[in-house]
C-alpha positions as CSV (number, residue, x, y, z in Angstrom):
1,X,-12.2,144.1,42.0
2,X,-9.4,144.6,40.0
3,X,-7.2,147.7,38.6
4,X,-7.7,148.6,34.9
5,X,-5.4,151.5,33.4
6,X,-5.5,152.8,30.0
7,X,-3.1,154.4,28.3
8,X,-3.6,154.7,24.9
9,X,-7.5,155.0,23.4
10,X,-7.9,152.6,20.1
11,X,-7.8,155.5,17.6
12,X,-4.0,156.2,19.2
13,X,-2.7,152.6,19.1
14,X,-4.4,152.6,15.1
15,X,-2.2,155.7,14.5
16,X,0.8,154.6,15.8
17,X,0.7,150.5,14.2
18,X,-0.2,152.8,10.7
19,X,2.6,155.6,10.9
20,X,4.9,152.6,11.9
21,X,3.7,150.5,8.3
22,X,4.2,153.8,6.3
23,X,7.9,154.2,7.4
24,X,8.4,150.2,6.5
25,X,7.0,151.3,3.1
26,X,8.4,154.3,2.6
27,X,11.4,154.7,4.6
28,X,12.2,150.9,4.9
29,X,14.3,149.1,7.0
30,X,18.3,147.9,7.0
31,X,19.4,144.9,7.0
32,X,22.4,145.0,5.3
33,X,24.4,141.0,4.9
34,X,21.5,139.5,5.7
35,X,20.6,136.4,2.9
36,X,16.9,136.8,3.8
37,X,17.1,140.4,1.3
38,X,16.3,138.0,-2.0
39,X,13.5,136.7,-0.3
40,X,12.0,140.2,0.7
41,X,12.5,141.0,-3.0
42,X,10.2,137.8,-4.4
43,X,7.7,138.8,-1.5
44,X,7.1,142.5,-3.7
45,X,10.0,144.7,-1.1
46,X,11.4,147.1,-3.0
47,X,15.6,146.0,-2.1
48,X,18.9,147.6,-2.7
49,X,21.3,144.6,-2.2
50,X,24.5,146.8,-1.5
51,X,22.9,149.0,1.1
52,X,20.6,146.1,2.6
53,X,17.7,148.4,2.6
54,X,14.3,146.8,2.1
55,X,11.0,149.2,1.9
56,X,8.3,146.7,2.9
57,X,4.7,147.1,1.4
58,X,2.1,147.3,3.6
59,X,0.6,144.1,2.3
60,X,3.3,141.8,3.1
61,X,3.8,143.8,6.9
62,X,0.1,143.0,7.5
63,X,0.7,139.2,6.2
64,X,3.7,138.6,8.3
65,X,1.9,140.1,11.6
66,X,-0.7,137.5,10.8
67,X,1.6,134.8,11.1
68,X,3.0,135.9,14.7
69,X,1.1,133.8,17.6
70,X,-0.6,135.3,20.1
71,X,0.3,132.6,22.4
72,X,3.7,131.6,23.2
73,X,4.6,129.0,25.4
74,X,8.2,129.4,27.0
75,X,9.2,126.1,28.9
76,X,11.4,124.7,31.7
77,X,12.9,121.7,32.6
78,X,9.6,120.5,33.4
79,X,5.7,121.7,32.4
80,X,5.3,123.1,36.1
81,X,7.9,125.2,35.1
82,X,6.0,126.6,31.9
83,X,5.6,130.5,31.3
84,X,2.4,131.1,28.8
85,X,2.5,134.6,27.3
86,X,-1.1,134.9,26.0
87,X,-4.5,137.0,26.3
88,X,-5.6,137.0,29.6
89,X,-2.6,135.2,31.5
90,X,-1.2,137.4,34.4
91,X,2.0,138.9,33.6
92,X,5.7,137.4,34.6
93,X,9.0,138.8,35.5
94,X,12.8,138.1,34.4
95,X,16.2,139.2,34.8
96,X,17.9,141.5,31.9
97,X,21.3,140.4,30.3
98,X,24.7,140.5,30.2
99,X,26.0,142.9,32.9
100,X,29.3,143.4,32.5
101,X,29.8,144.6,36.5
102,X,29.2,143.1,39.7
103,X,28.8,144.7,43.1
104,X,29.8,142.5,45.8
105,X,27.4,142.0,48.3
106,X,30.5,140.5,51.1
107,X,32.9,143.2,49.7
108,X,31.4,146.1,48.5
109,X,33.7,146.3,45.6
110,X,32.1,147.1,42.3
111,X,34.1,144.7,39.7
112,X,34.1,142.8,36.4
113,X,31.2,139.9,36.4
114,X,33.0,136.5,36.5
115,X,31.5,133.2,35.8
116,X,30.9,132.3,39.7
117,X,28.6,135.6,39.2
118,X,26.9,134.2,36.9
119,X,26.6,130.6,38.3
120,X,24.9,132.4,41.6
121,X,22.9,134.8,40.1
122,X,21.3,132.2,38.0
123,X,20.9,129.8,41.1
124,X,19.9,132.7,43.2
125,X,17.5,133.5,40.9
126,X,16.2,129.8,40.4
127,X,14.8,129.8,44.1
128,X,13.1,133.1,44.1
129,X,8.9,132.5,43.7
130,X,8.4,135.5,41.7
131,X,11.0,135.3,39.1
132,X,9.8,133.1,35.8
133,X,11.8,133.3,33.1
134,X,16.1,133.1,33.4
135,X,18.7,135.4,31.3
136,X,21.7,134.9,31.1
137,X,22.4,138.2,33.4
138,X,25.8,138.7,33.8
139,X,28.8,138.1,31.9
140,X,31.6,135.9,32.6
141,X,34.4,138.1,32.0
142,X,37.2,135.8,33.4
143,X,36.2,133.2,30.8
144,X,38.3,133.2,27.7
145,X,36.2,134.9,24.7
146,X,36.6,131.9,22.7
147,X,34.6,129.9,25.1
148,X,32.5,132.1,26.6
149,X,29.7,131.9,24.5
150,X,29.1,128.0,25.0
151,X,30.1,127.8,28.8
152,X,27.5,130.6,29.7
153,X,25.0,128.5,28.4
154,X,25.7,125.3,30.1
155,X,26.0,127.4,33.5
156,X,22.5,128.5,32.7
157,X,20.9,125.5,31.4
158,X,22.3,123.8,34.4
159,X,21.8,126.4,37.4
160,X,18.1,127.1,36.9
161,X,14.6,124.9,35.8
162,X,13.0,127.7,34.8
163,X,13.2,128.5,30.8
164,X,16.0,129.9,29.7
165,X,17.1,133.2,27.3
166,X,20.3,133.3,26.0
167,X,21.0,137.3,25.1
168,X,23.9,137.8,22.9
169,X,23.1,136.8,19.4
170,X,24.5,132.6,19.3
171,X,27.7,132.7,16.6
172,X,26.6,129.2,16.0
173,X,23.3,128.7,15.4
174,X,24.2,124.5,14.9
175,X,25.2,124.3,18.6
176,X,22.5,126.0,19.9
177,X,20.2,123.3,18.3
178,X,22.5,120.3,19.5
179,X,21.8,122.2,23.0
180,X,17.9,122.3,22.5
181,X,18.0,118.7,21.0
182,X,19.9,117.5,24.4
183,X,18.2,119.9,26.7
184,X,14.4,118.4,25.7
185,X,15.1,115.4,24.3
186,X,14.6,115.4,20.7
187,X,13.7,118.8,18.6
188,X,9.9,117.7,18.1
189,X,9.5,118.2,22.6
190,X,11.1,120.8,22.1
191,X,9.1,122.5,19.4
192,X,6.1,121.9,21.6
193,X,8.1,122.6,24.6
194,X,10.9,125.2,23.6
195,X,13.5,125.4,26.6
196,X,15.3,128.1,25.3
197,X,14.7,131.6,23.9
198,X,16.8,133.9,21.9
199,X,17.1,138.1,21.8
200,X,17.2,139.7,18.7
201,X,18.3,143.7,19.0
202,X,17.4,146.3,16.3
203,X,20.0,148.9,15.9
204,X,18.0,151.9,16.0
205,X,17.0,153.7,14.1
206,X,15.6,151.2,11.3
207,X,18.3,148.6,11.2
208,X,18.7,144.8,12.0
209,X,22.8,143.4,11.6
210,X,22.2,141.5,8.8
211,X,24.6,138.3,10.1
212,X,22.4,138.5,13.5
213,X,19.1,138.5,11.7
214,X,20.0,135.4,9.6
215,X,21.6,132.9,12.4
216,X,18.5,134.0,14.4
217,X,16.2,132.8,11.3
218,X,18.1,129.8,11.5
219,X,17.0,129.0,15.5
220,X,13.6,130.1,14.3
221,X,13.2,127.6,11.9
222,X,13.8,125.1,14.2
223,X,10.6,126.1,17.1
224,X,13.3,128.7,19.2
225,X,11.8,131.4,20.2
226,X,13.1,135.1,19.5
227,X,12.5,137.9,21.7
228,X,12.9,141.5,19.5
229,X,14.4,144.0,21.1
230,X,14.1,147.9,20.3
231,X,16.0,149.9,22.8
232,X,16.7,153.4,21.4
233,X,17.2,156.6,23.2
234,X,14.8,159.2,22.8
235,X,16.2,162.4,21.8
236,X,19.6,160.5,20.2
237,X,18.2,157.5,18.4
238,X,14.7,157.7,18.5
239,X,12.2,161.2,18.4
240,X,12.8,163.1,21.3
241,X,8.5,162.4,21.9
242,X,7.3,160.0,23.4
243,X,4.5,158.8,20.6
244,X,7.6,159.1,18.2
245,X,10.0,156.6,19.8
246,X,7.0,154.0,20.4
247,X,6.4,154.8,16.7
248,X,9.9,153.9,16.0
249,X,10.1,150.7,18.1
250,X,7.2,149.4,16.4
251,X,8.1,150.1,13.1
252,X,11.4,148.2,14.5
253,X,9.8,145.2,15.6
254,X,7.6,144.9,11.9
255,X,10.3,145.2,10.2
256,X,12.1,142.3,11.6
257,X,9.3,140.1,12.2
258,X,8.4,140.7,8.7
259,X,12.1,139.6,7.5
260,X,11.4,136.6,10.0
261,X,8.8,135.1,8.7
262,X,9.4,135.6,5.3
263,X,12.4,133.0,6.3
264,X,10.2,130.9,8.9
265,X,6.6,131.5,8.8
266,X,5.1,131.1,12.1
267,X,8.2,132.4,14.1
268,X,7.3,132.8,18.0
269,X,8.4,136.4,18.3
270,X,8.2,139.0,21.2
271,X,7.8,142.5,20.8
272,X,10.0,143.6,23.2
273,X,10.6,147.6,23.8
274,X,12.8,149.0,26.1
275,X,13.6,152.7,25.5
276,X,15.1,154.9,27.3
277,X,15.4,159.1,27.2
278,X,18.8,161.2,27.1
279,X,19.4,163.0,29.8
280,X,20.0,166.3,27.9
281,X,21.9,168.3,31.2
282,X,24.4,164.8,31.9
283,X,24.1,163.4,28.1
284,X,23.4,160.0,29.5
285,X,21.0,157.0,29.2
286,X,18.5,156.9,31.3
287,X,16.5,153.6,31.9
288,X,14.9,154.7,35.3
289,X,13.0,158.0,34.1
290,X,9.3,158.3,34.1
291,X,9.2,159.0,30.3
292,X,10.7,155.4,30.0
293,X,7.9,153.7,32.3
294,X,5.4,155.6,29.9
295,X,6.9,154.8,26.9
296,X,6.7,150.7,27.9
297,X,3.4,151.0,29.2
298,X,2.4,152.8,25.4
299,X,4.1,149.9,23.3
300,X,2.6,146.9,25.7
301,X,-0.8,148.1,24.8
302,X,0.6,148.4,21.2
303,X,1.5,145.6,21.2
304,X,-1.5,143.6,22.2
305,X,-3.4,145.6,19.8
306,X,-0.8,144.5,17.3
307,X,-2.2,140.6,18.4
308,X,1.5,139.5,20.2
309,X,3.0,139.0,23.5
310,X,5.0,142.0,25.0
311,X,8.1,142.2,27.2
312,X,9.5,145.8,29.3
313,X,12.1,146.8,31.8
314,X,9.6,148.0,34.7
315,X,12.3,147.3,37.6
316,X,15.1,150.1,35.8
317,X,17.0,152.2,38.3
318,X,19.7,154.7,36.8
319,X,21.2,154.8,40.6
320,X,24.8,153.4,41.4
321,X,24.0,151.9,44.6
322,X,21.3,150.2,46.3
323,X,19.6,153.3,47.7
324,X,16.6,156.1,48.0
325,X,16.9,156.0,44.2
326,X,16.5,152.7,43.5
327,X,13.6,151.9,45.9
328,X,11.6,154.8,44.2
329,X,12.6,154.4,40.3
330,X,11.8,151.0,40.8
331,X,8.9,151.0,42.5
332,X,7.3,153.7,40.4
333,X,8.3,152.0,36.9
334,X,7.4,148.9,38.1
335,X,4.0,149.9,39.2
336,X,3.7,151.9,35.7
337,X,4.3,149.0,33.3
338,X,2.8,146.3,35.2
339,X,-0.9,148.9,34.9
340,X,-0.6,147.7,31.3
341,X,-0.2,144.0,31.9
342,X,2.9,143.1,30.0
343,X,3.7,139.5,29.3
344,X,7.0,139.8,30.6
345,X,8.7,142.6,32.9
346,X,12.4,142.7,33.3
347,X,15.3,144.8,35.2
348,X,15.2,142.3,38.1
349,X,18.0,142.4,40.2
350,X,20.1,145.1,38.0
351,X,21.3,148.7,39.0
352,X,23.0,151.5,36.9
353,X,20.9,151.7,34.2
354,X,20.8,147.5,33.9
355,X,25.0,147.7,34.1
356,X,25.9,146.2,37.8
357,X,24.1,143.5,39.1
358,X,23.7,143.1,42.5
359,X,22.1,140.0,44.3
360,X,20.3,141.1,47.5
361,X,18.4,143.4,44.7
362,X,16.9,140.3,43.4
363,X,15.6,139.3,46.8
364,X,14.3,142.9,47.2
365,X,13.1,142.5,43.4
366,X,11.3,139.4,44.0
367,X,9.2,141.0,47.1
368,X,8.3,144.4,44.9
369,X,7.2,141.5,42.3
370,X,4.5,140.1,44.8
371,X,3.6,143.2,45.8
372,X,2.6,144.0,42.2
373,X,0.9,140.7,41.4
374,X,-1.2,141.9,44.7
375,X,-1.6,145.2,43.7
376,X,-3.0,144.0,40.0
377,X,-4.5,140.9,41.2
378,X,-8.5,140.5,41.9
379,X,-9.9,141.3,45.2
380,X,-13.0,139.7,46.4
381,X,-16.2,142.0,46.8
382,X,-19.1,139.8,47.8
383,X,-21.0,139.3,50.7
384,X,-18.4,137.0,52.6
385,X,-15.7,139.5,51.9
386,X,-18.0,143.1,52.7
387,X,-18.5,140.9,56.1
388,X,-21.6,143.1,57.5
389,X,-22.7,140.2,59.8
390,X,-19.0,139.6,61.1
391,X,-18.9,143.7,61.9
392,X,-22.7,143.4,63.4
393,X,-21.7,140.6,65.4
394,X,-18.2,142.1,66.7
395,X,-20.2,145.5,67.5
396,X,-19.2,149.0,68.8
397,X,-15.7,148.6,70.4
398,X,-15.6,144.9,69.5
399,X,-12.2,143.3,67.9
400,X,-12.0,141.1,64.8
401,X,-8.4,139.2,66.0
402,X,-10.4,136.5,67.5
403,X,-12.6,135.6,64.6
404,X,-12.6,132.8,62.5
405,X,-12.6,134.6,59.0
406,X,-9.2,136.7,60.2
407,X,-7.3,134.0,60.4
408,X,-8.8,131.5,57.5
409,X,-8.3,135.2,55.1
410,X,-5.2,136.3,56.4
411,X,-3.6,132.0,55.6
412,X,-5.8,132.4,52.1
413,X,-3.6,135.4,51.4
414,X,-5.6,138.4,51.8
415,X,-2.8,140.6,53.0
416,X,0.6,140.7,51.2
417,X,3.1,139.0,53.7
418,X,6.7,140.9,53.1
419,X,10.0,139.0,54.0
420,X,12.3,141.7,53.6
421,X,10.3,144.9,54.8
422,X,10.5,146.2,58.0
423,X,7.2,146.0,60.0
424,X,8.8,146.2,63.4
425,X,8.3,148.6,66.1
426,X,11.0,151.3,66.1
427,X,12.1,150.2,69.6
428,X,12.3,146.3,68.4
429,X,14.0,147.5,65.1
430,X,16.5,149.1,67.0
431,X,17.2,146.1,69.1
432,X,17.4,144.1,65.5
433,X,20.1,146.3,64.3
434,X,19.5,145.0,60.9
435,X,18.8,147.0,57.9
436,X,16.2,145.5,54.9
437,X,19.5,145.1,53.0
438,X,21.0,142.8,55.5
439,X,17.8,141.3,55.4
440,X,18.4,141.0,51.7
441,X,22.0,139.7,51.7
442,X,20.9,137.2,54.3
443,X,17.5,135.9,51.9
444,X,20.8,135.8,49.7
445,X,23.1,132.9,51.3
446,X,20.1,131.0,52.4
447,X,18.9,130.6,49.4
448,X,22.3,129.8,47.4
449,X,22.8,127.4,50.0
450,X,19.5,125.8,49.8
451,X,20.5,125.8,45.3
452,X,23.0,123.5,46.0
453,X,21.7,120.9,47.6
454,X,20.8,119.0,44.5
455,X,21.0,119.4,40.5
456,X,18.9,121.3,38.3
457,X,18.8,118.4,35.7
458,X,19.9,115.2,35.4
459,X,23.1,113.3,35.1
460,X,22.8,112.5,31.9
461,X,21.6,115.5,30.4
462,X,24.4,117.1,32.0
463,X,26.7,114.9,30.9
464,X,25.7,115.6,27.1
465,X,25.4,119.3,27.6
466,X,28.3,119.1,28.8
467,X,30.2,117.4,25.5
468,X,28.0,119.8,23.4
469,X,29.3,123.3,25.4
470,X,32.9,121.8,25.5
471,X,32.9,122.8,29.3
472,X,35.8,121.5,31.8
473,X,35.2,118.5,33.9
474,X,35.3,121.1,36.7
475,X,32.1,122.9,35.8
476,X,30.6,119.4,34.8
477,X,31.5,118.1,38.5
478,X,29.6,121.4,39.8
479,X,26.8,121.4,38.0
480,X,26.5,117.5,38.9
481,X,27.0,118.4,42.7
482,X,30.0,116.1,43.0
């Protein structure tokens, strides 16, 4: 047994992927700078140079779809630590990027993100089962701005196994290489194995920053992945409908793809899509509605129909504080996008509408994860598992503790086994005196502790990540354990 949802019935996902070419045609897309507009030209788009806007024929859409892989590996410091976004693989969860806020589990304060945030996050993160893919998820505000950039990286690179995405656009698309060279070994591994990933943002609606599109051609050419993002807001920068922002997004996504692999044929792209609404009574972004959770699970079927791998926020909360809210927007996104098997689902570990980050929320994020790879994943229905001979031999009034099966089914997994939830009596949970977010914030300094017991990678390849980021001899010392 296994769940199947549908969202969208072929003739709908045809209509959409065609409305979305005829805008690229007729409407066309911005991407003013960029030095890949000559090349769009001699390729038949129809270019104004001083506005940057290309109209893309149909023709050379459809080619540069062709040239996306389905499959897509994204790997970590070692292959157990691959992620394979592909037909038919389960999907996998990750952070989102770059908060800007922190709220401090052992204060309470909510505060600017600093790079020890950002050091434990990542390590935090690292130890979790359920979480596969890193991003760089908060900023490190206290860092000057000069070097922030290359110092988030190294904190990353060097706090986690898993494969890493670095979020803000790279302002030097050289060092980034250096740091893939170093990071697998030499850029051939890395082609086959890329480490790192990058996120390219359309500015809706229509338009791509030309100087980001073309440093992110230049990591392309050289095997990095690039995840492309379309996050409008429906009802401000996208159609107040729902079919007409997931039309948008996917125009979005063509467009740059097509400009990427005019400039680097057989780019590894991600259609990523994560939308919100206005709230038309606060005039605010929401993140957390229903209409966004809808909107995802639309453009992952898209997607797929479209022939590439797909990535959603499906843990989004709008709420401020770990609360009612947040258990319910996230539970009921979460279970929304995950029915239309994304290959990657993000908003772990993020509040306020992805602003504050907050690290029991990961621990709690990583236990709503497993529950939703048991909730989508197969359940047995044969003979063994309909058990009519244990029930006939048990009989009228009999118990099933004692038999063999229970226990054998219950070690193989056949009940969900929570770490944070409450299953106590209400007597015995009064006793506890412990709430599931103490539960959480205690999962929380375990587990850090646990991270530091030995390095992520080794000496050497610190040491050379190291001279490449530029980092202090400080952070070099930490991330060797010294």
């Amino acid at each position: 047994m296994r769940a199947r949802t549908t969202w969208l019935v072929e003739e709908e996902k045809s209509r959409i992927v065609d409305q979305a070419m005829e805008l690229l045609e007729r409407t066309g897309m911005c991407f003013a700078g960029s030095a890949v507009l000559p090349e769009l030209a001699a390729r038949g788009a129809r270019v104004d140079e001083q506005s940057g806007l290309a109209l893309l024929p149909r023709e050379l859409v459809e080619w540069a779809l062709a040239q996306c892989p389905r499959r897509v590996v994204f790997a970590g410091a070692a292959p157990e630590n691959d992620v394979v976004l592909d037909e038919g693989e389960p999907f996998h969860f990750a952070p989102s990027g770059c908060a800007a806020k922190t709220l401090d589990h052992r204060t309470g304060e909510r505060r600017p993100s600093t790079l020890q945030d950002l050091r434990e996050t990542t390590g935090l993160n690292d130890e979790l089962p359920n979480l596969d893919v890193m991003w760089l998820q908060v900023a490190a505000t206290d860092v000057p701005l000069e070097q922030r950039e290359l110092v988030e990286y190294f904190t990353l690179l060097t706090e986690t196994r898993k494969h890493v995405t670095f979020v803000d656009p790279p302002s030097d698309p050289a060092a980034v290489g250096r740091i893939c060279e170093v990071a697998a070994g030499d850029m051939q591994a890395f082609r086959e194995r890329p480490r790192i990933s990058t996120v390219l943002t359309a500015a809706s609606p229509l338009q791509v920053d030309g100087a980001a599109l073309d440093r992110h051609i230049a990591l392309a050419r050289q095997g990095v992945p690039v995840n492309v993002y379309t996050m409008a807001i429906a009802g401000a920068t996208s159609p107040v409908t729902l079919a007409g922002s997931v039309t948008q997004g996917v125009a979005e996504f063509l467009g740059a793809a097509t400009a990427l692999q005019v400039a680097a044929a057989g780019s590894r792209l991600v259609f990523c899509f994560g939308t919100g609404v206005l709230d038309m009574l606060q005039t605010t972004f929401s993140i957390g509605s229903l209409e966004s959770a809808q909107m995802a699970a639309m453009a992952a079927e898209v997607g797929h129909f479209m022939g590439v791998p797909t990535l959603h926020p499906g843990m989004s909360t709008d709420a401020k504080h770990p609360g009612l809210q947040t258990g319910y927007e996230k539970a009921l996104k979460l279970a929304a996008v995950c029915s239309a098997t994304p290959d990657l689902v993000t908003g772990w570990g993020l509040i306020d509408s992805h602003n504050t980050m907050y690290l029991p929320q990961s621990v709690v994020d990583n236990e709503m994860a497993g529950m939703m790879r048991r909730l989508y994943g197969t359940v047995e229905v044969s003979d063994a598992t309909i058990a009519g001979e244990s029930i006939s031999r048990v009989g009228p009034g009999g118990g099933f503790l004692g038999e063999r099966e229970t226990a054998k089914r219950i070690r193989a997994g056949e009940h969900y086994r929570p770490t944070v939830s409450d299953r106590l009596s209400y007597e015995k949970w009064v006793e506890a005196g412990t709430t599931e977010n103490d539960a959480a914030a205690a999962v929380v300094e375990r587990l850090l502790a646990r991270h530091l017991e030995r390095p992520c990678l080794a000496a050497d390849i610190i040491d050379e990540l190291a001279a490449v980021c530029g980092v202090d001899e400080e952070l070099r010392r930490r991330a060797l354990r010294d």
